[in-house]
C-alpha positions in Angstrom: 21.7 -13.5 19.7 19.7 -11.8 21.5 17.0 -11.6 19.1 17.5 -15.2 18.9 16.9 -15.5 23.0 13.7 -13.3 22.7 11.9 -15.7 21.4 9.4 -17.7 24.2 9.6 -21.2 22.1 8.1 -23.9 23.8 10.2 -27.3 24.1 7.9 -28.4 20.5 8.7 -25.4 19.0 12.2 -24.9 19.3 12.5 -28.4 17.2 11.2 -26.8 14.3 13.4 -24.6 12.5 10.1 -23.1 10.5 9.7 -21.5 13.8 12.6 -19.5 13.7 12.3 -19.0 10.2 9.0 -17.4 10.4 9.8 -15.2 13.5 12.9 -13.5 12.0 11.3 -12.7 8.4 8.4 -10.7 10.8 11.3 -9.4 12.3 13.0 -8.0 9.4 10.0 -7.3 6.8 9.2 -3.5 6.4 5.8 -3.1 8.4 3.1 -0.9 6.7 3.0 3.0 8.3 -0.9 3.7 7.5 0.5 7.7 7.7 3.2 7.3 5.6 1.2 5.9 2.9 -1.7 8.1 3.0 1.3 11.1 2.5 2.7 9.2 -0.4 -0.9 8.8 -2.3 -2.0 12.0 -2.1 1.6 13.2 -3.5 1.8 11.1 -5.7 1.8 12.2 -9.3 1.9 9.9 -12.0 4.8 11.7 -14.0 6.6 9.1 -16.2 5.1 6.1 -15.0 2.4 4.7 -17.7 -1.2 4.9 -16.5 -0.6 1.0 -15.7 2.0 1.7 -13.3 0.4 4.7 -11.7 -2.9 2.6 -10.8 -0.4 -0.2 -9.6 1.0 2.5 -7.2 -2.5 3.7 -6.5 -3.8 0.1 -5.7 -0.8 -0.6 -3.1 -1.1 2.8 -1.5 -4.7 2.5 -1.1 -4.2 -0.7 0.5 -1.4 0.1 2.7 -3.1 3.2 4.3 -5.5 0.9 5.4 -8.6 3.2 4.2 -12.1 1.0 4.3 -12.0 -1.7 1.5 -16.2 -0.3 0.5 -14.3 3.4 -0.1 -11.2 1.4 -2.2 -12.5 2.4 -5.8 -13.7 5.6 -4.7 -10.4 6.4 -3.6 -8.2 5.2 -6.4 -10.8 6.9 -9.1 -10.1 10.6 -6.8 -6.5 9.9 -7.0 -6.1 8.8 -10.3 -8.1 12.0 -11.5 -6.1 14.0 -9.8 -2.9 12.8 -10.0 -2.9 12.4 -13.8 -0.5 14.0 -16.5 -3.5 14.7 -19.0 -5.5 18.2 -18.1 -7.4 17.7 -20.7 -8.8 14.1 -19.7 -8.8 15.3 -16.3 -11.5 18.1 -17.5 -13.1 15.7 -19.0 -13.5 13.6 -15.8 -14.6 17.0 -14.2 -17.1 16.9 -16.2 -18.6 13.2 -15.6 -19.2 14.5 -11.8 -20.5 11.4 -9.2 -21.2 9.4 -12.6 -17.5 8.4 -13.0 
């Protein structure tokens, strides 16, 4: 209830139960932590998830740590490199340098 009270409806709004609705699921949803999800990419490891999965992962985290959208692909190609099961196509992204 008192959530419920908290809420500074005008006389319109309080007829429309989409406004209620909409305050309560901002209420409840999880809200990003930019830190948390910085910690979580650059620990993540891509273990038994298949590469599509890992990049998935990658692509959320990215997003969620709220890095600059022009440094997104640069981001998910360091991660992904590092964070790989394959040493050996790891080396051979080593090897590519800038050009990858």
């Amino acid at each position: 209830m008192e959530l419920f009270n908290s809420w500074d409806l005008s006389a319109d709004d309080q007829k429309k139960l989409k406004n209620y609705w909409e305050r309560f699921e901002n209420y409840v949803k999880p809200h990003s932590n930019e830190l948390i999800a910085a910690w979580e990419l650059h620990n993540l490891r891509q273990g038994t998830l298949s590469l599509e999965e890992f990049i998935a992962k990658l692509r959320i985290l990215v997003k969620e740590a709220n890095y600059p959208a022009e440094h997104h692909d640069r981001f998910l190609r360091d991660f992904l490199v590092l964070g790989m099961n394959s040493d050996r196509v790891r080396k051979d992204c080593f090897k590519k340098r800038n050009t990858l």
